[in-house]
C-alpha positions as CSV (number, residue, x, y, z in Angstrom):
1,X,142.7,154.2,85.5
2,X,140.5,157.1,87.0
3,X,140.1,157.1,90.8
4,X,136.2,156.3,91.9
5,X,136.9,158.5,95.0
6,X,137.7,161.5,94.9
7,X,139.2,163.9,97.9
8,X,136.5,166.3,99.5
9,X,137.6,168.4,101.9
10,X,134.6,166.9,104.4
11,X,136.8,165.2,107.2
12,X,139.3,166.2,109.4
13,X,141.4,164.0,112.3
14,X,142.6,165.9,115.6
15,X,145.2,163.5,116.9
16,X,144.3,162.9,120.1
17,X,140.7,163.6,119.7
18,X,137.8,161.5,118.3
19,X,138.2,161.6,114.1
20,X,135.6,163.6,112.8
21,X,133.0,161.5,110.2
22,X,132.0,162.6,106.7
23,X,128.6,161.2,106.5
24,X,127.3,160.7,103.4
25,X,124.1,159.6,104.6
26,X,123.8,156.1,102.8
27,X,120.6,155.3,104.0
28,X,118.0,157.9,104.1
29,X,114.3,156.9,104.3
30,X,113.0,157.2,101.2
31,X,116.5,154.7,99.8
32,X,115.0,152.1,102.1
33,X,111.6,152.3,101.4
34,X,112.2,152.1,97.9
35,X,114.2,149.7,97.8
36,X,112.1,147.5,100.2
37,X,108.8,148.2,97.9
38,X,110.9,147.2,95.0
39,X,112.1,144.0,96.9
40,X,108.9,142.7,97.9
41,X,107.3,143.7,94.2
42,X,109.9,140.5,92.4
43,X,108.4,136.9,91.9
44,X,111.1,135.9,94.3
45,X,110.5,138.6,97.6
46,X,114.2,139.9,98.3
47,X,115.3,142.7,100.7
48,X,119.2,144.4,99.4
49,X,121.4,142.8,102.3
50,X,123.4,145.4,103.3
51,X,119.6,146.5,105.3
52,X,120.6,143.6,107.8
53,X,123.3,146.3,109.3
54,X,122.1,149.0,111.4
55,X,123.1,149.6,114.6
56,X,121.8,146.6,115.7
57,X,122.8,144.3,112.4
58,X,125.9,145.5,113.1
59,X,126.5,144.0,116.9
60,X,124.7,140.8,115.9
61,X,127.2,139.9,113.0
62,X,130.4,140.6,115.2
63,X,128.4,137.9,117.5
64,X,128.1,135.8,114.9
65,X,131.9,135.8,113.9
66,X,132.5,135.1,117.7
67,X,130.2,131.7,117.1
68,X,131.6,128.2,117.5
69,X,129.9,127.3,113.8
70,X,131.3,130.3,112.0
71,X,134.9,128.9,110.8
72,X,135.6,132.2,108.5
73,X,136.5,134.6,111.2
74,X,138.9,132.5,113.0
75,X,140.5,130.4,109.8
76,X,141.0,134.3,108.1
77,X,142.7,135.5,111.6
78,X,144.8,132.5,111.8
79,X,146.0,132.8,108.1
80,X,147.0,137.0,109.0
81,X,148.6,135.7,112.1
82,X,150.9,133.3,110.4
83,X,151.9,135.1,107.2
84,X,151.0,139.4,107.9
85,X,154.6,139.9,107.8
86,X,155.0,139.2,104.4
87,X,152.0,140.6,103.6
88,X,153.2,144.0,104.8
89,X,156.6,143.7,102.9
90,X,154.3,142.8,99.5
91,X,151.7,145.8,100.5
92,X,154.9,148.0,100.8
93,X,155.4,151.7,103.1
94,X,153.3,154.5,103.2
95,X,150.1,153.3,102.1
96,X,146.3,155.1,102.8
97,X,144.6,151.6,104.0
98,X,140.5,152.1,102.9
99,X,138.6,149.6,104.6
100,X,134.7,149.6,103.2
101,X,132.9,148.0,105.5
102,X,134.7,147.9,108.6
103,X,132.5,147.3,111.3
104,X,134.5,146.9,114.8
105,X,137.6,147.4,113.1
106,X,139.0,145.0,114.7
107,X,140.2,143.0,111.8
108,X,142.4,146.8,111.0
109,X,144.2,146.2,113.9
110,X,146.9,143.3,113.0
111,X,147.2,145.2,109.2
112,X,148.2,147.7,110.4
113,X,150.5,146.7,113.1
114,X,152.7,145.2,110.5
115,X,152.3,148.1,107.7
116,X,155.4,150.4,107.4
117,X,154.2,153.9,107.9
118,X,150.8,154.0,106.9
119,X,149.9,157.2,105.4
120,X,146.1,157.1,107.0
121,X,143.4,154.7,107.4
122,X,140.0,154.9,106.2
123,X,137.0,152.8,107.7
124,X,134.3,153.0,105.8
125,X,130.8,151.2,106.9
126,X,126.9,152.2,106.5
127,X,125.9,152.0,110.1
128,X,127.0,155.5,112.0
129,X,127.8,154.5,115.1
130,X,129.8,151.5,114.6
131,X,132.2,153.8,111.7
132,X,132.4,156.0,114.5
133,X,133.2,153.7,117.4
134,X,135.6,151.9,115.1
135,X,137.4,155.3,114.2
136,X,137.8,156.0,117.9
137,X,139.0,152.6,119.0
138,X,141.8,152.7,115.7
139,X,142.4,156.5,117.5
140,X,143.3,155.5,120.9
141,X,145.4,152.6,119.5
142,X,147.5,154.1,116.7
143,X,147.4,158.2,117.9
144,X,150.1,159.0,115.2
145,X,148.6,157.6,112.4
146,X,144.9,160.1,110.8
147,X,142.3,158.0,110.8
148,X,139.5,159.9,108.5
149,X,136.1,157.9,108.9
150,X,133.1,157.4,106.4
151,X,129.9,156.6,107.0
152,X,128.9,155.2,103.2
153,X,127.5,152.8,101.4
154,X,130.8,151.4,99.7
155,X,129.6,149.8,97.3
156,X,128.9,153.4,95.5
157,X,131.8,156.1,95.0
158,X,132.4,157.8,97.3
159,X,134.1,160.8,98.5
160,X,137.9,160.4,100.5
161,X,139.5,162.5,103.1
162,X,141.2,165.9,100.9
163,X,144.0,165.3,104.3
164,X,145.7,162.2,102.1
165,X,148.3,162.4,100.1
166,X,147.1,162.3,96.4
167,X,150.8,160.5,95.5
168,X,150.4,157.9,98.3
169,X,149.9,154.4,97.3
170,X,146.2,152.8,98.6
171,X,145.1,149.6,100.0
172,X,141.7,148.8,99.6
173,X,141.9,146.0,102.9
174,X,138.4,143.5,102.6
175,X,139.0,141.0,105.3
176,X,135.9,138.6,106.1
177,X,134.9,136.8,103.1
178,X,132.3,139.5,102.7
179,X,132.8,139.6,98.8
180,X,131.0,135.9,98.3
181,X,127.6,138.3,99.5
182,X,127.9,139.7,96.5
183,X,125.9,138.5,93.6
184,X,127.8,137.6,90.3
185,X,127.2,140.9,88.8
186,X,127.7,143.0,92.0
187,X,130.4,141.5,92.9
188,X,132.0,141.9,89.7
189,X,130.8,145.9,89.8
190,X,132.9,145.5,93.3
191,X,135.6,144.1,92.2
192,X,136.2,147.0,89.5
193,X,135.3,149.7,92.4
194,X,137.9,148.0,94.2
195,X,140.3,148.4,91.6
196,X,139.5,151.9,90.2
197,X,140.2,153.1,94.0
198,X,143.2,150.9,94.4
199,X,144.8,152.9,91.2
200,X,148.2,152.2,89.7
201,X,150.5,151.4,92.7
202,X,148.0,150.3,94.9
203,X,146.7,146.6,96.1
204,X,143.6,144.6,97.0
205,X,144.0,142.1,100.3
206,X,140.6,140.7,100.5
207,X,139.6,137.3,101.9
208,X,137.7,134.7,100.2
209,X,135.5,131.4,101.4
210,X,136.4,128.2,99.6
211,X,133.8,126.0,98.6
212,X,133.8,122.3,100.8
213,X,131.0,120.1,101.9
214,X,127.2,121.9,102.5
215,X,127.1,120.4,105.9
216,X,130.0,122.6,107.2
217,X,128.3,125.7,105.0
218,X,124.9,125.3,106.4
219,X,126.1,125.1,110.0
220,X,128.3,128.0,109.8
221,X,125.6,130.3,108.4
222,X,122.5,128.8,110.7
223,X,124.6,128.5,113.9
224,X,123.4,126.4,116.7
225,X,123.2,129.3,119.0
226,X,120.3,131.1,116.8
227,X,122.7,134.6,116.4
228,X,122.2,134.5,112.2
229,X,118.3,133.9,112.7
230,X,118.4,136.8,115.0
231,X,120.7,138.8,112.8
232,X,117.9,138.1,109.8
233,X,114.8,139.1,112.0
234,X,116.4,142.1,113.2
235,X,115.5,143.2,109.6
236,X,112.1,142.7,110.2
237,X,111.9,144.4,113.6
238,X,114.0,147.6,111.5
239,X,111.5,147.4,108.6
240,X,108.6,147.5,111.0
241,X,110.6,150.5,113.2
242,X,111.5,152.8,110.6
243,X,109.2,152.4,107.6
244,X,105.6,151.6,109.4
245,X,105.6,148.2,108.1
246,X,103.7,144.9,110.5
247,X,105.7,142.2,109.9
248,X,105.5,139.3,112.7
249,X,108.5,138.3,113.9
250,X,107.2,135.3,114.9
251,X,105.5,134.6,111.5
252,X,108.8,133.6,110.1
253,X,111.6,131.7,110.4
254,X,115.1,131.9,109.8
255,X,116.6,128.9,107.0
256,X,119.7,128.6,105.3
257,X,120.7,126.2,102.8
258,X,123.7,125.3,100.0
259,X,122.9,125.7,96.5
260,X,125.0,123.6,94.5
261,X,124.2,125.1,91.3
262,X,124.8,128.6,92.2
263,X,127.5,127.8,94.3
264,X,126.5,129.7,97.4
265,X,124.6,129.3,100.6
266,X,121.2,131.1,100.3
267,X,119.4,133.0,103.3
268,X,116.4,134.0,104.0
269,X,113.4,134.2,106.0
270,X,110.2,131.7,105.4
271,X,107.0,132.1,105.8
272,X,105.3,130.3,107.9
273,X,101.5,130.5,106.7
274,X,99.6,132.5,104.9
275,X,99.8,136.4,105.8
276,X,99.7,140.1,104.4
277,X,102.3,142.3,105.1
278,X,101.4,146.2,105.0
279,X,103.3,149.0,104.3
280,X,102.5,152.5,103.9
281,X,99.6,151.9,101.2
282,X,100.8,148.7,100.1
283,X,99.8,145.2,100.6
284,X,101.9,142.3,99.8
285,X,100.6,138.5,100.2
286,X,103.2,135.4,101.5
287,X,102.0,132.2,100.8
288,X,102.8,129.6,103.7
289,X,106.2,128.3,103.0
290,X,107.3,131.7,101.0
291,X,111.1,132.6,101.5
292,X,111.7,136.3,101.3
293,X,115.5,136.4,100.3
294,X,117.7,138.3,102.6
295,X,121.8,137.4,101.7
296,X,123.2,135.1,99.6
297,X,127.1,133.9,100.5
298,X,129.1,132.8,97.6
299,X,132.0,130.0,97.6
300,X,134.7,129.1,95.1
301,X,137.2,127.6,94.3
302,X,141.1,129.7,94.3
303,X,141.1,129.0,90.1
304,X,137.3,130.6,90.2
305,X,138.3,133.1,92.0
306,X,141.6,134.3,90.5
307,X,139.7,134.3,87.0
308,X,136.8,136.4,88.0
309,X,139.6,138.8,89.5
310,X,141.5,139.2,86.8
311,X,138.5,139.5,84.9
312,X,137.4,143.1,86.5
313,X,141.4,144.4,86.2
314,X,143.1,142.6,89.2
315,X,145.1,139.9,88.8
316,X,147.0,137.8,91.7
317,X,149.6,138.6,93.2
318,X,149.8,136.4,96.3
319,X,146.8,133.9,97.8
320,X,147.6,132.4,101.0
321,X,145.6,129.6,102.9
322,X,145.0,127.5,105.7
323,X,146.4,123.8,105.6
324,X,143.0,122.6,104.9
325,X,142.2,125.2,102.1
326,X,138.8,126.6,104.1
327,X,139.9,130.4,103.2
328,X,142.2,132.1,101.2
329,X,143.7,135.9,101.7
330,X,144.0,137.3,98.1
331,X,146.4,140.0,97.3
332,X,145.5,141.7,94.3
333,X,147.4,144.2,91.8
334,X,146.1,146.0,89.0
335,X,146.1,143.6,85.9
């Protein structure tokens, strides 16, 4: 199996010091507006959701993983708490631990306590600051272990630190359910990312949200304390900051609901009369009641899940859950 990323010689760690980034500049200007134009061009008016994490995104989704409604975070942290120790012995020593989309980091922390030896750990996320402020924080708390940050868009190939070890066995660590934001095909393209970087000898640990009743879905991802509808209109106010564009915040509102068929709970921001949106040179038109579709969360079952894995070239190696079967914590090998 080739390996998706390669070693550039781009980042280097001073122990003791603050890691120095390779940025690969994910997001330029032109990327967004492009892909916003295109976006707002379809029948059905989406925006890519990894644009709901800048700087800003960022804070507000660690917010929302702090909310009462938001079971992932804390069913996910109580499943690592009860059985990391024997996820460390399956993971095995030495290992380069790549973590795309790392945000805080925090979620690193407990992994990595347990690991024997870690060869390096790689956080990767889009937004700038928070890679850096993640690398820093992962500095000061393991100083002998290189932590080699990358600000990327990990969903692409990307380069990796030339410092690691070629021979040393990776872990491509995915904690948060974040996978199920993936749409069928993208996630699948993921899932074989995953496993091209993983490589022969390496592992998957990702977590995964199990389907259960739309009442529990649809509070979870339309909290009562407003932080997702926030979260969502942040894209606006980021849309309106950085490419010229007039949305109204107050124009739209936030909704969230399961869809049964598709298995997933679909988000988005409604219109809430008729309106024109500008930007640049273009004009696009939202009829009242118009959802403009920002994230989509997927749910399954641990059979659906396991199938669609071994589908892109991982197969299961280990799936732990709760007692009530919310969440699951896949370990994955090549198949």
């Amino acid at each position: 199996m080739s390996n998706s990323m390669e070693n550039t010689d781009g980042s280097e760690s001073d122990h003791g010091g603050a890691p120095t980034i390779v940025d690969l500049d994910p997001t330029d200007h032109d990327t967004f507006l492009e892909d916003v134009l295109n976006g707002l061009s379809l029948d059905q008016k989406a925006i890519p959701p990894k644009y709901l994490y800048d700087d800003e995104g960022s804070r507000l989704f660690d917010e929302i993983c702090e909310t009462t409604d938001y079971y992932p975070t804390r069913t996910e942290a109580a499943i690592f708490r009860e059985h990391i120790a024997e996820m460390a012995e399956r993971i095995g020593p030495g290992v380069a631990v790549i973590e795309p989309g790392a945000g805080s980091g925090e979620k690193a922390v407990m992994l990595i306590d347990a690991l024997d030896r870690p060869e390096a750990v790689v956080p990767v996320d889009i937004s700038l600051d928070y890679v850096r402020r993640s690398a820093e924080a992962l500095a000061e708390r393991f100083p002998t272990i290189p932590i080699y940050p990358v600000c990327a868009d990990f969903t692409k190939p990307m380069a990796m630190p030339a410092e690691i070890d070629p021979t040393a066995p990776r872990l491509v660590f995915f904690p948060g359910s974040t996978v199920g934001n993936f749409a069928p095909a993208q996630r699948r393209a993921l899932l074989r990312l995953f496993a091209d970087v993983a490589g022969a000898g390496g592992s998957v640990l990702l977590g995964v949200d199990m389907k259960k009743s739309s009442a529990r879905l649809e509070a979870a991802y339309d909290d009562s304390a407003g932080v997702t509808s926030a979260f969502n209109h942040n894209l606006l106010a980021r849309m309106n900051r950085e490419l010229g564009a007039n949305f109204e915040d107050k124009a739209f509102r936030y909704t969230a609901r399961w869809d049964d068929k598709e298995g997933c709970v679909w988000m988005g921001l409604q219109s809430l009369r008729d309106q024109s949106v500008v930007i640049g040179d273009r004009i696009f038109e939202f009829k009242d009641g118009e959802r403009m579709h920002t994230e989509s969360s997927y749910k399954f079952t641990l059979g659906e899940f396991e199938t669609e894995a071994l589908a892109c070239g991982l197969k299961t190696l280990k799936a732990w859950t709760d007692a009530k079967g919310d969440f699951a914590v896949f370990h994955l090998g090549a198949a």
